[in-house]
C-alpha positions as CSV (number, residue, x, y, z in Angstrom):
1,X,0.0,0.0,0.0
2,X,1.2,3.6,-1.1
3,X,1.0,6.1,1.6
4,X,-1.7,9.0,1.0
5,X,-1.9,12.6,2.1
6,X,-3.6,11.3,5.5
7,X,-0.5,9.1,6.7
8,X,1.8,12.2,7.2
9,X,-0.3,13.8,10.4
10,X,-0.2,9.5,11.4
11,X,3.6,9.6,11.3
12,X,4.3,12.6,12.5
13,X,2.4,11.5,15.7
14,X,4.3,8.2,15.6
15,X,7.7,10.1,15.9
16,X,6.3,12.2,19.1
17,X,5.7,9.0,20.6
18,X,8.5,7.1,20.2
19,X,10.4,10.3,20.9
20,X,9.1,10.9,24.3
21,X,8.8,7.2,25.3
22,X,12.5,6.9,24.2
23,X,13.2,9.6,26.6
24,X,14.3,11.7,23.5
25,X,15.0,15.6,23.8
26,X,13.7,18.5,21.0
27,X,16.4,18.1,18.5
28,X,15.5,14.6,18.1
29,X,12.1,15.2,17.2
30,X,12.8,18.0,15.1
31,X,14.9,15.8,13.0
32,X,12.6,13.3,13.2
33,X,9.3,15.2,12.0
34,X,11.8,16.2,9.0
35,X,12.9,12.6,8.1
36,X,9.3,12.4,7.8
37,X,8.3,15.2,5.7
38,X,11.7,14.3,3.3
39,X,10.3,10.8,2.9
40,X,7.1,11.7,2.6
41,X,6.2,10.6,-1.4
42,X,3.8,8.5,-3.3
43,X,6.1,6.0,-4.1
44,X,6.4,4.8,-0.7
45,X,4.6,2.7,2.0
46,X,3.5,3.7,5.5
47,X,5.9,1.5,6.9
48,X,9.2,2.4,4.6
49,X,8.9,5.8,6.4
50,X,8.0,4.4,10.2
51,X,10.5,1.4,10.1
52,X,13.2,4.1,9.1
53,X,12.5,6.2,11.6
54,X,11.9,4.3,14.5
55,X,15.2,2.6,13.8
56,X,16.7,6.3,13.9
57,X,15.3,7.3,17.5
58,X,16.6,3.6,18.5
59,X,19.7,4.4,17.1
60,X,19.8,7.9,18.8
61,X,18.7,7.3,22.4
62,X,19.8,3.3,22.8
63,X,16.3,2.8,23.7
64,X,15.7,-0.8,23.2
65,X,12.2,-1.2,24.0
66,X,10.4,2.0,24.6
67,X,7.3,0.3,24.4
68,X,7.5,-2.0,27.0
69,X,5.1,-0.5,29.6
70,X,2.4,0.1,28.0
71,X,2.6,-3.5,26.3
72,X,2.3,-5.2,29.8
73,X,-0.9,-3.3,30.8
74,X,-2.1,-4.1,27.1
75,X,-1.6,-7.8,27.8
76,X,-3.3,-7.9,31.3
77,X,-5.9,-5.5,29.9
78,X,-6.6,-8.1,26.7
79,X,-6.1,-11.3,29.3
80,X,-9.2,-10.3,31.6
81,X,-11.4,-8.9,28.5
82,X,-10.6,-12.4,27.1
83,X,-12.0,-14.3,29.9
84,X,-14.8,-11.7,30.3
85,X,-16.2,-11.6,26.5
86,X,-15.2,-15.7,25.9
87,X,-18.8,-16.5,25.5
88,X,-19.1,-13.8,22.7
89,X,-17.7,-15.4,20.5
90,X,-19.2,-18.4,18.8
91,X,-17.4,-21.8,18.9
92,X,-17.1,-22.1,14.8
93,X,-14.2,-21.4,12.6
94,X,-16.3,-18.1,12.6
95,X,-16.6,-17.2,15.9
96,X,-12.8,-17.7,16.3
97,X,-12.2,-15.3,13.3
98,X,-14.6,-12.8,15.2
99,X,-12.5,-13.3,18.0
100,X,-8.9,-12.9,16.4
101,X,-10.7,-9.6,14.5
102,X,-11.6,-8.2,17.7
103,X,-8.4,-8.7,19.0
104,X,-6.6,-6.0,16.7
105,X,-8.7,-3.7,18.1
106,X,-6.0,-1.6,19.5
107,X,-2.9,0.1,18.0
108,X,0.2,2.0,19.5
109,X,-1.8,5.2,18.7
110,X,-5.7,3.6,19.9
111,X,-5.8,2.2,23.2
112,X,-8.1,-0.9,22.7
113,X,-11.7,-0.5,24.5
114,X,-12.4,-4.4,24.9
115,X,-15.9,-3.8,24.1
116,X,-18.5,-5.6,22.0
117,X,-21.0,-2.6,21.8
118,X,-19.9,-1.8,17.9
119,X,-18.6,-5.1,17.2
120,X,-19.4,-5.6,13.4
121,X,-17.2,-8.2,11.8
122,X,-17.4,-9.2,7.5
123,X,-15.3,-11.6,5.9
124,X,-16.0,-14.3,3.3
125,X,-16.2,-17.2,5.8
126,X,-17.0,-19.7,3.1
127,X,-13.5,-18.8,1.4
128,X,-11.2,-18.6,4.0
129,X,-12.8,-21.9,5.2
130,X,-11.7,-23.9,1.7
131,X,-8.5,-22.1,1.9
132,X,-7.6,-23.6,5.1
133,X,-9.5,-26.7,4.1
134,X,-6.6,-26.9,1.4
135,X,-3.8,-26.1,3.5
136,X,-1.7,-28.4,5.7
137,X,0.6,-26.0,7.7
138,X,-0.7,-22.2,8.6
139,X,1.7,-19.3,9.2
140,X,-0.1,-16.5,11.4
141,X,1.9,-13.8,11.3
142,X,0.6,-11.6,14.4
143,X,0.6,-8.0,15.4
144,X,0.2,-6.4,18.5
145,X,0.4,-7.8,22.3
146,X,-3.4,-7.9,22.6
147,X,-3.8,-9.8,19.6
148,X,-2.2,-13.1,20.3
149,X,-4.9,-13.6,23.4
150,X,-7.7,-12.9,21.3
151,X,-6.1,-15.6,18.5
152,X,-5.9,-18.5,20.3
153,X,-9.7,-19.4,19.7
154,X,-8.5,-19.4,16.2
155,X,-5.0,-21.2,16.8
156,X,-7.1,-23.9,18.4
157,X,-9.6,-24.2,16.1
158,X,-7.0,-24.9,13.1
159,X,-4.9,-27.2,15.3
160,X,-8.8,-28.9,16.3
161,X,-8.5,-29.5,12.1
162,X,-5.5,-31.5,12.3
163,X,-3.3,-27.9,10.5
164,X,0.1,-27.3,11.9
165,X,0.5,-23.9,13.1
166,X,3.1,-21.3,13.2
167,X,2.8,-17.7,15.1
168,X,5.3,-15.4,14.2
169,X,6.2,-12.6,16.2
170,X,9.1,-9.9,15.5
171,X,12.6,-11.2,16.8
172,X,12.8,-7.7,18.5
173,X,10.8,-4.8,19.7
174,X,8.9,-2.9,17.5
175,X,6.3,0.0,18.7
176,X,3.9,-2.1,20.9
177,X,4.5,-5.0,18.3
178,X,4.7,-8.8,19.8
179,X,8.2,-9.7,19.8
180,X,10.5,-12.4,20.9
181,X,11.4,-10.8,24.7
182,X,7.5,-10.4,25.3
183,X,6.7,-14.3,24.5
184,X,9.1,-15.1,27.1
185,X,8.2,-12.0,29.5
186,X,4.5,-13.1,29.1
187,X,4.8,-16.8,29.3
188,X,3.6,-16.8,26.1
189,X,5.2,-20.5,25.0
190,X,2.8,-21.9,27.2
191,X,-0.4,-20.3,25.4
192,X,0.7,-20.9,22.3
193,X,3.7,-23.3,21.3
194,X,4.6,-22.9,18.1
195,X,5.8,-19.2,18.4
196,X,8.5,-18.5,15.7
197,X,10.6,-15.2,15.0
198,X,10.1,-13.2,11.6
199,X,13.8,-12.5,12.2
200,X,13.1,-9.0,11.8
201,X,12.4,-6.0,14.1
202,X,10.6,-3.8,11.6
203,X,6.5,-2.8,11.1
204,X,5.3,-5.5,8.2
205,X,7.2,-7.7,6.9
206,X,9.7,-7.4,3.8
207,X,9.4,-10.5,1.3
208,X,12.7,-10.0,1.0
209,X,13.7,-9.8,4.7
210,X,11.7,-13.3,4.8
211,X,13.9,-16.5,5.7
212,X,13.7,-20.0,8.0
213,X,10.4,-20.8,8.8
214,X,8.5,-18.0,7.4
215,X,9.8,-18.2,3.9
216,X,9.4,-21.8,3.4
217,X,6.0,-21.1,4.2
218,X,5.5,-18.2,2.0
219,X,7.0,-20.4,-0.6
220,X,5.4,-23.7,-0.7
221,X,1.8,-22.7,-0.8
222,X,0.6,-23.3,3.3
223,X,-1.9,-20.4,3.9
224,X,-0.8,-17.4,5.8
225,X,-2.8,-15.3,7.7
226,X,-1.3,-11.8,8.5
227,X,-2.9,-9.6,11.1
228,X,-3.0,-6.2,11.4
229,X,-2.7,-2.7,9.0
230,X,1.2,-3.1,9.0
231,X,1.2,-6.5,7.9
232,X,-1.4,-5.6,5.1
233,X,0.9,-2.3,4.1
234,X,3.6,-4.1,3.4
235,X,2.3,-7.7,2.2
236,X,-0.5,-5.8,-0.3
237,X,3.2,-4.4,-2.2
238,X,3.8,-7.6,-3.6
239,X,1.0,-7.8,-6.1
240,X,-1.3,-10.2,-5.0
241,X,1.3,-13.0,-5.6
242,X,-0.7,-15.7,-3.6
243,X,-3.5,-16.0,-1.4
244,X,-2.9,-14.2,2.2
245,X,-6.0,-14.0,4.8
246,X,-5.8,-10.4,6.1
247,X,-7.4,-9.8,9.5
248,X,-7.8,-6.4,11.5
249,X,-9.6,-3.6,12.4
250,X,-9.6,-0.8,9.9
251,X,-8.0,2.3,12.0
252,X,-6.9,4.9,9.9
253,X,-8.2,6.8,6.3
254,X,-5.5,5.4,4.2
255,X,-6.4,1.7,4.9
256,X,-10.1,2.6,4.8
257,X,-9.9,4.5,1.7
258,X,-7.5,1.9,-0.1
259,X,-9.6,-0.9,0.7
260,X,-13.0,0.5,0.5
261,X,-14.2,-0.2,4.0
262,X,-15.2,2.7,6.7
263,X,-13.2,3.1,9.9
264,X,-14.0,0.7,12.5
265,X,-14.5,-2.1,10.6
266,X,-13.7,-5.3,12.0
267,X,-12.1,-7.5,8.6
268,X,-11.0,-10.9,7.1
269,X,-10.2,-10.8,3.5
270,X,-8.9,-13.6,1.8
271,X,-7.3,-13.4,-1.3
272,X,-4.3,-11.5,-2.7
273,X,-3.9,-8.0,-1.8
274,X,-8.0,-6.8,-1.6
275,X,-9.4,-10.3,-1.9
């Protein structure tokens, strides 16, 4: 996905934050609000610009994970909604979609509600059901802290199907991104077993940063499912070369706009990049 005139005001907020989280002072965010505005053109992604500069604030300030608070109350926050709003969700391959949709709620610039009040989900069901009818292994490439509790329903209900599953999380920290150092903060192992690393500490994920685990499966047809607007910035640049399940919640105009949905809406497409 391109950017559009609406990401500039998005990353330009995203460098106050990581700014200030990383304990930054004003010259850094002045240079970082112009690595922004020099980057700023139509023939780059979201994520080009916000990978490049959160590595430079990183780089700057030696802050490895500025992130990390906020991702514990996220998790504890998603942990007791998920026990709260379990019977919400429908025991189907459905339901557990609903469920893993809901869990992307939240973003490192939207603080996650956890309720069911607007809850409107659409997907084609009947296509993403053949697709993993098809499939023998399952990559799940995952997105925020919050949204691993709220994709186990799903996780279990592919394994239930006799798929082998794979959850990939970044190798290291990324805005409030799951990574490596939170599954073993968390205790996540135990929720979910077959975590795996994308290897990378970037928003999205580059085909060509893709290796181990995660290409082989890119490569020999298994179904991924990718979670999340960064995912879907990144992965929607390759052309549609093969089927990818996209799950989220639309949060922002440029997502909306590109794939003609509204902000708010809860979203599985399968397909290629808009299904």
């Amino acid at each position: 996905m391109k950017i559009l005139p609406y990401c500039r005001d998005c990353l330009k907020n995203l460098a106050t934050q990581v700014v200030a989280l990383s304990r930054g002072g004003q010259s850094l965010l002045d240079s970082s609000l112009r690595l922004v505005d020099e980057m700023f053109s139509g023939d780059r992604s979201p994520t080009d610009i916000s990978n490049t500069l959160l590595r430079q604030v990183r780089d700057k300030t030696g802050a490895y994970d500025p992130y990390a608070d906020r991702k514990a109350v996220e998790f504890e926050r998603a942990m007791e909604a998920a026990k709260r709003l379990r019977s919400f969700f429908p025991d189907t391959l459905e339901g557990a979609l609903w469920s893993s949709a809901f869990g992307n709620g939240g973003d490192f610039f939207l603080e996650h509600q956890y309720t069911v009040s607007q809850f409107g989900f659409s997907g084609n069901v009947a296509k993403i059901a053949h697709q993993v009818y098809i499939s023998n292994k399952i990559l799940i490439l995952g997105d925020n802290v919050g949204d691993l509790v709220f994709d186990l329903p799903l996780v279990e209900r592919l394994k239930g199907l006799g798929k082998k599953i794979f959850y990939a999380v970044k190798e290291h920290p990324v805005q409030n991104d799951l990574s490596m150092p939170d599954v073993a903060k968390f205790g996540l192992k135990e929720m979910c077993e077959n975590v795996i690393s994308t290897g990378t500490d970037e928003v999205g994920i580059r085909r060509e940063e893709m290796s181990g685990r995660i290409r082989e499966c890119w490569e020999d047809g298994s179904l991924v499912i990718a979670k999340g607007m960064g995912n879907y910035e990144t992965i929607s640049e390759y052309g549609g070369e093969r089927p990818v399940v996209h799950i989220m919640k639309v949060k922002c105009r440029s997502v909306a706009e590109t794939l003609g949905r509204e902000i708010g809406d809860y979203i599985a497409i399968p397909g290629g990049d808009h299904g």
